[in-house]
Wavefront OBJ file of the C-alpha trace (Angstrom):
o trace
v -183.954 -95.975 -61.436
v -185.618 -98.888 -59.231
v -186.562 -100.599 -61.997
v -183.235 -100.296 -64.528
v -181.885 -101.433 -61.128
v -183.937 -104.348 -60.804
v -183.894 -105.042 -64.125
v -179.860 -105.325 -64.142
v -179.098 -108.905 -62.794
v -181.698 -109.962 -65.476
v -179.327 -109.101 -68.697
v -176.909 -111.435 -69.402
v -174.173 -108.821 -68.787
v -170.301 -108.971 -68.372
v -169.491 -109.219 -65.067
v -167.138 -106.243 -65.510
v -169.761 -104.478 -67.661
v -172.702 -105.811 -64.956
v -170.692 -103.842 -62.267
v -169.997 -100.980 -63.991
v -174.238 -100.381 -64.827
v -174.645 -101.069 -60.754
v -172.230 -98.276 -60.076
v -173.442 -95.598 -62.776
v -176.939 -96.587 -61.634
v -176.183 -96.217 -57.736
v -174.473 -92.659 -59.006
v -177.578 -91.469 -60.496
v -179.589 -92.233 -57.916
v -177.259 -90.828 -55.342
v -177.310 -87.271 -57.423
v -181.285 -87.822 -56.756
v -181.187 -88.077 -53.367
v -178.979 -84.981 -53.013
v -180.693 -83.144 -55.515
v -183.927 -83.540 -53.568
v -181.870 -82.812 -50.018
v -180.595 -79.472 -51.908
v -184.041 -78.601 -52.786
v -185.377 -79.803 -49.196
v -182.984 -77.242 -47.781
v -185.109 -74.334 -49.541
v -188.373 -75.962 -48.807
v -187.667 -76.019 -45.395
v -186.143 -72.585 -45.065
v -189.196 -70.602 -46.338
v -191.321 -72.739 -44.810
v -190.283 -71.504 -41.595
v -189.322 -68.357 -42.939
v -193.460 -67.477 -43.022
v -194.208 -69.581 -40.273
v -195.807 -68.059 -37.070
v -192.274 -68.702 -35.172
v -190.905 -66.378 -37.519
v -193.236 -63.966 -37.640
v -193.468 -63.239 -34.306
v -189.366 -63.325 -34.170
v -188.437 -60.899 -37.422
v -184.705 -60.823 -36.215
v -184.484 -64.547 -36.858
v -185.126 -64.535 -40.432
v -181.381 -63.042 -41.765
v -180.274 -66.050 -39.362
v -182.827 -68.049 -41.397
v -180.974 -66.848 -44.691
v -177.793 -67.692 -43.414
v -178.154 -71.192 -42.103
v -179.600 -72.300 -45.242
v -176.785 -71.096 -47.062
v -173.941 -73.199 -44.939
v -176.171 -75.805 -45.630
v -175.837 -75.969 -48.726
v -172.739 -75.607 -49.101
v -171.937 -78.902 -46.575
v -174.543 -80.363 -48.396
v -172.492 -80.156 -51.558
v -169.499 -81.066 -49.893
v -170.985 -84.535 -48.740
v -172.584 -85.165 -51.873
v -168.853 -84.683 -53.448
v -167.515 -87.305 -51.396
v -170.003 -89.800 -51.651
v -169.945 -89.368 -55.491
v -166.206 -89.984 -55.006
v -166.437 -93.273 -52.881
v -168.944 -94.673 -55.101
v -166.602 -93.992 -58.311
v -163.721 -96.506 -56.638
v -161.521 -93.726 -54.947
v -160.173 -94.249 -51.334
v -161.897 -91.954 -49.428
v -160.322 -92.278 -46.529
v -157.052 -91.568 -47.682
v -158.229 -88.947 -49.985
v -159.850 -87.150 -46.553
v -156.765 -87.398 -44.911
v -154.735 -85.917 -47.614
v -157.649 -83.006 -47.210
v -157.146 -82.587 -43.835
v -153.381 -81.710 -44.168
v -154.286 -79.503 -47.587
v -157.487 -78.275 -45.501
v -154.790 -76.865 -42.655
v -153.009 -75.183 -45.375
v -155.880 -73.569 -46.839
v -157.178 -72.547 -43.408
v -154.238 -70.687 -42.597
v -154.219 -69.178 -46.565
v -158.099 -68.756 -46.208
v -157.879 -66.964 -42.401
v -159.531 -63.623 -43.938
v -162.167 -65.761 -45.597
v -163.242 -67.818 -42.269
v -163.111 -64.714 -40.299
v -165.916 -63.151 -42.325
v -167.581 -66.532 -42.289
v -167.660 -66.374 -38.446
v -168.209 -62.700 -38.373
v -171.712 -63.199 -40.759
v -172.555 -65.569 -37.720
v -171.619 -63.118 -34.991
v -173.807 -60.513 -37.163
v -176.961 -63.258 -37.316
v -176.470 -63.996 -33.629
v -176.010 -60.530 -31.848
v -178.491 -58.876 -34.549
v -177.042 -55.396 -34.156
v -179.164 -54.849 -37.761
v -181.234 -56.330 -40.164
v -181.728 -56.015 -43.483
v -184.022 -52.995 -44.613
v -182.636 -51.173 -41.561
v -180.876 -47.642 -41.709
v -177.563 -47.312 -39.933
v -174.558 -45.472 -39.194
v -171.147 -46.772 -39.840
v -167.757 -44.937 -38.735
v -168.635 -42.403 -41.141
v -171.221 -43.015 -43.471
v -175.208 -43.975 -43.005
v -176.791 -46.216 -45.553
v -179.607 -49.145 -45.365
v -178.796 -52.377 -44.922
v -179.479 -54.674 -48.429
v -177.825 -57.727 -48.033
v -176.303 -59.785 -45.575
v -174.374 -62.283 -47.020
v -171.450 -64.843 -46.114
v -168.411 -63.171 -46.850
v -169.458 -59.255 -46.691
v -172.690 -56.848 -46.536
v -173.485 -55.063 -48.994
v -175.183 -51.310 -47.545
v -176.999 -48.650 -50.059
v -176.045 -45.015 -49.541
v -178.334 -41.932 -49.892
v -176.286 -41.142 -52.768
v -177.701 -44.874 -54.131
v -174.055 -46.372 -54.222
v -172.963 -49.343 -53.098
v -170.806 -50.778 -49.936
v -169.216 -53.437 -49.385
v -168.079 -54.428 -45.850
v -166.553 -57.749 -44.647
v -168.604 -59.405 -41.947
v -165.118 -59.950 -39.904
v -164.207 -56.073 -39.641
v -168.425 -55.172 -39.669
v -168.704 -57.186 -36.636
v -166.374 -54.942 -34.728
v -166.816 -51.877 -36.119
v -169.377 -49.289 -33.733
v -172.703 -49.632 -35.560
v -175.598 -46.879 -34.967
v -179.352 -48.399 -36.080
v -181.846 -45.379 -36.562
v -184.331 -48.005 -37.554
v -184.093 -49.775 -33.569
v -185.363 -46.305 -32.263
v -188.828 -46.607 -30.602
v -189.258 -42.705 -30.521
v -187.829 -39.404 -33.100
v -186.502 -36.488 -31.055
v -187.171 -32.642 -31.528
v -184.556 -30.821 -29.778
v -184.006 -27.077 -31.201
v -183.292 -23.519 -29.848
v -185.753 -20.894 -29.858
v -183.937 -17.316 -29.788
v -185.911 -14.204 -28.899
v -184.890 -10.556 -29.861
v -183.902 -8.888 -25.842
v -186.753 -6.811 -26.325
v -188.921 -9.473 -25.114
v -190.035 -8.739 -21.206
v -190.527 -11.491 -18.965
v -194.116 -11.426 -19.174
v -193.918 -12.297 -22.706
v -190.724 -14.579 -22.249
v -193.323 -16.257 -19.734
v -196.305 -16.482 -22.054
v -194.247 -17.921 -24.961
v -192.982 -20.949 -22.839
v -195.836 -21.777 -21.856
v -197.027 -21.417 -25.130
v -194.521 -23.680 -26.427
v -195.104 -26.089 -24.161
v -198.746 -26.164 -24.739
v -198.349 -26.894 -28.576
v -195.989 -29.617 -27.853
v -198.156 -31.205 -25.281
v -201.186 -30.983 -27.534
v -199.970 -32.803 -30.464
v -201.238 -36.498 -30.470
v -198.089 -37.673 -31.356
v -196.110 -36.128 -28.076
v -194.341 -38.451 -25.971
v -195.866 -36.829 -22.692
v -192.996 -38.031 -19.810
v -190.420 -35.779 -21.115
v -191.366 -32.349 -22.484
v -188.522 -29.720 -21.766
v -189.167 -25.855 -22.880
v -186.511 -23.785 -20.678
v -185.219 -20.139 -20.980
v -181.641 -21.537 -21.514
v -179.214 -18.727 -21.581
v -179.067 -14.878 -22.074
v -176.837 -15.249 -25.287
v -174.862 -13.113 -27.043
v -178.074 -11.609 -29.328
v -180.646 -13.397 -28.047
v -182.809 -14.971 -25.286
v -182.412 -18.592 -26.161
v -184.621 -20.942 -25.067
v -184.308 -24.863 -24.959
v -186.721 -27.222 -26.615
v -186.634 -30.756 -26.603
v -189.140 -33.283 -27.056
v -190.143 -36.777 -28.206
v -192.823 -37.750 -30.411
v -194.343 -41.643 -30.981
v -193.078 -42.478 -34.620
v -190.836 -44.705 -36.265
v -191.016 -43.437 -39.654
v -188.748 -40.345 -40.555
v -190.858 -39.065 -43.202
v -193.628 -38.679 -41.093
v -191.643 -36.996 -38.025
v -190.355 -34.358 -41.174
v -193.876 -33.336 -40.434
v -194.703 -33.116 -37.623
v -191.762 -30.958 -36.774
v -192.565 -28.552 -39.803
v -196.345 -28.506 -37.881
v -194.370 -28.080 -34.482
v -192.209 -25.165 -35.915
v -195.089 -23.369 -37.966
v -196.873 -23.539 -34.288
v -193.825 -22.292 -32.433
v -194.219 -19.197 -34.904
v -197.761 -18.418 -34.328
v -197.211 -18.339 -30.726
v -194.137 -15.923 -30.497
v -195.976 -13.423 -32.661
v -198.925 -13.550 -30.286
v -196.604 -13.029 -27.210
v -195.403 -9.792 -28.914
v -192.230 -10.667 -29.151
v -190.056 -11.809 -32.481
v -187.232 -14.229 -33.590
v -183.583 -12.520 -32.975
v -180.569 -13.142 -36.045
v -177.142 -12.523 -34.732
v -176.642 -8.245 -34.265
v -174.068 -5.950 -32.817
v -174.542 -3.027 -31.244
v -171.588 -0.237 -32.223
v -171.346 2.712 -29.888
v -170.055 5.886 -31.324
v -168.798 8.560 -28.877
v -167.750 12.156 -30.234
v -164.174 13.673 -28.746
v -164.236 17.236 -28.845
v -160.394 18.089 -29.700
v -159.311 21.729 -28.230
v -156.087 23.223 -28.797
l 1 2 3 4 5 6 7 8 9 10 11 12 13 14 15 16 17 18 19 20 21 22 23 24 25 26 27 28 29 30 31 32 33 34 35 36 37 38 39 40 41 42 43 44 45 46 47 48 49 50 51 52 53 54 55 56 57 58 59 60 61 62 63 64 65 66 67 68 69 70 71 72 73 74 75 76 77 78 79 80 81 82 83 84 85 86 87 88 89 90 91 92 93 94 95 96 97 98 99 100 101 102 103 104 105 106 107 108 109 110 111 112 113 114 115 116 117 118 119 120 121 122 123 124 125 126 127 128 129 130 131 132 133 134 135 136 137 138 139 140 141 142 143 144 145 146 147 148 149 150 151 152 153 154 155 156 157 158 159 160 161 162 163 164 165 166 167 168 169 170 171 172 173 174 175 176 177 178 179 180 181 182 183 184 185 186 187 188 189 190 191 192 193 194 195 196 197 198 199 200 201 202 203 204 205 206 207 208 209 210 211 212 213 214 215 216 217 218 219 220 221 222 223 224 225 226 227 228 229 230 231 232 233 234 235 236 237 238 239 240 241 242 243 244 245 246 247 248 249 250 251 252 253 254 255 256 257 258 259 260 261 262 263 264 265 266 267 268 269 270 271 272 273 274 275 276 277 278 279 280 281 282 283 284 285 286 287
């Protein structure tokens, strides 16, 4: 292009024809310099995307995602008018005219701007990222996409959601994947033929197995005799255990239950089910 450029005041060209081969030339090479700008804008955005600033900061990278996207998009939107201005149209009057049209379509557009800011609100306040697991109103799903209009959440079911960033934003979100820590909490019934010696050896033996495990969050282990219910002694256990990963907490409760069974048969004592107890009393009828 520098050199068709060069070469131009060297033909023996038309004037009008002369200018017209300076503008389509200055054209081209403007598309070049935004073509390499668009690309730029993707360099840049994995590049620090896996630098160490990022990888030390993993909630910056939907922002990351995001940012590259607007810019892109205002990116096209100079390109478009300098492609204009360099084609003979009056700019400035044709940006005027868009800033009455662009009130217009603000007002028209409201729903569109408010998800626009909402995706921003969402890549600011990082309530979740993508890959986590959450909780919305009434459904839970993880979190695939986050994108500039909506985000799009998979359900266990493997369908797909849809939610605008502008009601998202406001809506109560619940992250399982932000927990440090997985909680057993259950109820241990006994039959009422247990004795207190035995209710006494089976807490503690409870709250031996739980304390043993390697996993066991050790500041808060709670095994109580909760309440004399209404068919069994029921006893309170709650407990948390150092894991992120749900799978892996599936067993170490099954390991914590299997335990919990070992040590009520060795107490003597056994699991109650809901009974009733019916008393029959014989009336002798005389006459």
């Amino acid at each position: 292009l520098a050199i068709c450029y060069a070469a131009v005041p060297w033909l023996e060209l038309a004037p009008s024809l002369r200018k017209g081969a300076m503008r389509g030339l200055r054209a081209v090479l403007l598309f070049g310099v935004f073509w390499a700008l668009f690309r730029a804008i993707d360099v840049v955005g994995e590049a620090l995307s896996a630098s160490r600033w990022s990888v030390d900061r993993p909630s910056s990278r939907p922002l990351l995602r995001l940012g590259t996207r607007v810019g892109k998009v205002a990116l096209v939107g100079a390109a478009l008018v300098a492609f204009l201005s360099e084609l003979g149209y009056p700019v400035a009057s044709l940006l005027a005219g868009l800033g009455i049209g662009g009130l217009a379509v603000a007002l028209a557009a409201r729903s569109t701007l408010e998800n626009l800011f909402g995706a921003f609100s969402i890549g600011t306040d990082q309530p979740f990222r993508e890959g986590d697991t959450v909780k919305i109103e009434d459904f839970v799903g993880t979190v695939e996409t986050v994108g500039l209009r909506s985000t799009r959440i998979r359900t266990p079911d493997r369908t797909l959601i849809s939610l605008p960033n502008g009601k998202l934003a406001d809506m109560r979100v619940e992250s399982f994947s932000a927990r440090d820590r997985l909680r057993l909490a259950c109820t241990v019934g006994l039959v009422y033929g247990t004795t207190a010696k035995q209710m006494r050896e089976v807490l503690a033996g409870l709250e031996r197995v739980l304390r043993a495990h390697p996993r066991i969050w050790p500041d808060t282990v709670v095994v109580r005799l909760m309440a004399l219910g209404a068919s069994s002694l029921d006893i309170e256990v709650v407990a948390w255990f150092q894991t992120q990963d749900w799978g892996e907490f599936q067993l170490i409760r099954q390991d914590i239950l299997l335990q919990f069974m070992a040590v009520v048969e060795q107490a003597g004592s056994s699991f109650a089910f809901p009974t009733s107890t019916v008393h029959v009393v014989n009336e002798k009828v005389t006459t």
